[in-house]
C-alpha atoms as one frame of an Amber mdcrd trajectory, in Angstrom:
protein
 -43.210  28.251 -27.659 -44.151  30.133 -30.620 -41.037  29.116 -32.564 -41.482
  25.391 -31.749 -45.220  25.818 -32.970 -43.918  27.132 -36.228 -41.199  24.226
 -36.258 -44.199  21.912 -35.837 -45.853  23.455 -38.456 -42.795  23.245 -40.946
 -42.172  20.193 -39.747 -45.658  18.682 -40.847 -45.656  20.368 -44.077 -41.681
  18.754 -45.042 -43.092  15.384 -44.329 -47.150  15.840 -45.435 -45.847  14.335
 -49.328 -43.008  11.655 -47.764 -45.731  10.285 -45.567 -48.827   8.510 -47.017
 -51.527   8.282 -44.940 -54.308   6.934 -46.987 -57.096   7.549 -44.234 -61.101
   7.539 -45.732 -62.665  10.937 -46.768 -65.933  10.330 -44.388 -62.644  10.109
 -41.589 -61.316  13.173 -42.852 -63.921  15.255 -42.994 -63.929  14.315 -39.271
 -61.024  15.076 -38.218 -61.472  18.537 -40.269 -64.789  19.261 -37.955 -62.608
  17.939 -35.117 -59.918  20.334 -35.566 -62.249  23.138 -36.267 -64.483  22.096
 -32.881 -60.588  21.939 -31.043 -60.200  25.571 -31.889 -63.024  26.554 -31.024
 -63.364  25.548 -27.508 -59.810  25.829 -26.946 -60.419  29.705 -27.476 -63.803
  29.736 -25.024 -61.692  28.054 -22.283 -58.673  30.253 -22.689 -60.787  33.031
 -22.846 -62.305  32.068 -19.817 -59.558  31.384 -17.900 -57.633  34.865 -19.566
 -60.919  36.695 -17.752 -59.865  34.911 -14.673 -56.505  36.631 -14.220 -56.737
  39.978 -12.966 -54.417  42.155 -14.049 -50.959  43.240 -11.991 -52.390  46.298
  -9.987 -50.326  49.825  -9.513 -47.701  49.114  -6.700 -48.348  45.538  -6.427
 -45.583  43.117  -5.756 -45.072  41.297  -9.171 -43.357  38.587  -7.927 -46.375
  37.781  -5.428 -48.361  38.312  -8.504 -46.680  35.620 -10.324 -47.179  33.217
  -7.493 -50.505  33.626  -7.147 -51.539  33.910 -11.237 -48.412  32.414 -12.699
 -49.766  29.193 -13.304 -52.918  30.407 -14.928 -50.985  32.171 -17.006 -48.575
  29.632 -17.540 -51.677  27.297 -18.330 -53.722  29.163 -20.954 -50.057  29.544
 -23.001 -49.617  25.745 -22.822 -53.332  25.252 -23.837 -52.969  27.357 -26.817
 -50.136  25.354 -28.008 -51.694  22.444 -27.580 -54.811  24.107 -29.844 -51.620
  24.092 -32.609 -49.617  20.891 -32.292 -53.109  19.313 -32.587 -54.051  21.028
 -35.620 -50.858  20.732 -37.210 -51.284  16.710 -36.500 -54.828  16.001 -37.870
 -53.363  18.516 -41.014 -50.494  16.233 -41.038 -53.212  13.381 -41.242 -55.849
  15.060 -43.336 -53.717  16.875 -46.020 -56.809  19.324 -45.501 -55.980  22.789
 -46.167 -59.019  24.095 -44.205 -57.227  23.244 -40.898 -53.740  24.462 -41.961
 -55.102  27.926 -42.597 -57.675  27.897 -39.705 -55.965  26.146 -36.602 -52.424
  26.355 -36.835 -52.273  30.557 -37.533 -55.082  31.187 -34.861 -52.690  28.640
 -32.435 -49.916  31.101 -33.128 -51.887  34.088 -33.112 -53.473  33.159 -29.335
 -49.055  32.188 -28.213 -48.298  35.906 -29.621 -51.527  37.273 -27.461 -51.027
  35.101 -24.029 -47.497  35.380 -24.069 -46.681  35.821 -20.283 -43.879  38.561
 -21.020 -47.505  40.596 -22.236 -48.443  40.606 -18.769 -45.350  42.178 -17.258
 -46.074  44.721 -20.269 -49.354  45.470 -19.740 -48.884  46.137 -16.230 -49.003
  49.868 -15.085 -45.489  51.938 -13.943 -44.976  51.316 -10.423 -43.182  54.956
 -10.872 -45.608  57.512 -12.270 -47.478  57.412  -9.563 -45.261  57.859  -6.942
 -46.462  61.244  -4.334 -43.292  63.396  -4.428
């Protein structure tokens, strides 16, 4: 996910001077608020639904874990990519660097943070623990 964000991303800026979108600067400045308001509450609800999760437990089964949180973890990941393919679309429409350097590096930063292979890291040895 967080290479096709960046592929987005490149994508958008290759074809930001072969496409001319001649959109009005009262529209722009829209979409510039929009993008910013998109990251915004993109970040409370992920955040939200991050607190949600609780985190694998010492000796828990992690497979049963991942059936009963997978898809909320699943879901904030796909919401934070959303955050960046829709940034990286009202840049590719705006030509505004404000949302380039604002949503698209915070989408990627949130995919490096959520990523679900963090959870299985986080998670505590099921070995030290273990009464001899």
């Amino acid at each position: 996910m967080v290479m096709a964000m960046a592929a987005i991303a490149a994508t958008c800026w290759v074809w930001r001077d072969s496409v001319v979108i001649d959109i009005p600067q009262a529209v722009s400045r829209v979409f510039r608020y929009l993008a910013l308001a998109e990251l915004i509450v993109g970040g409370l609800v992920i955040s939200r639904l991050r607190a949600n999760i609780p985190p694998i437990a010492p000796f828990d089964d992690v497979a049963a874990w991942w059936a009963t949180n997978g898809t909320q973890v699943l879901t904030t990941w796909v919401l934070a990519c959303g955050v960046g393919v829709t940034g990286a679309g009202l840049w590719l429409l705006t030509d505004d660097v404000v949302v380039l350097v604002t949503v698209v590096p915070a989408s990627i930063v949130m995919l490096l943070r959520l990523a679900p292979r963090r959870w299985v890291a986080e998670a505590p040895d099921q070995t030290s623990k273990l009464v001899p």
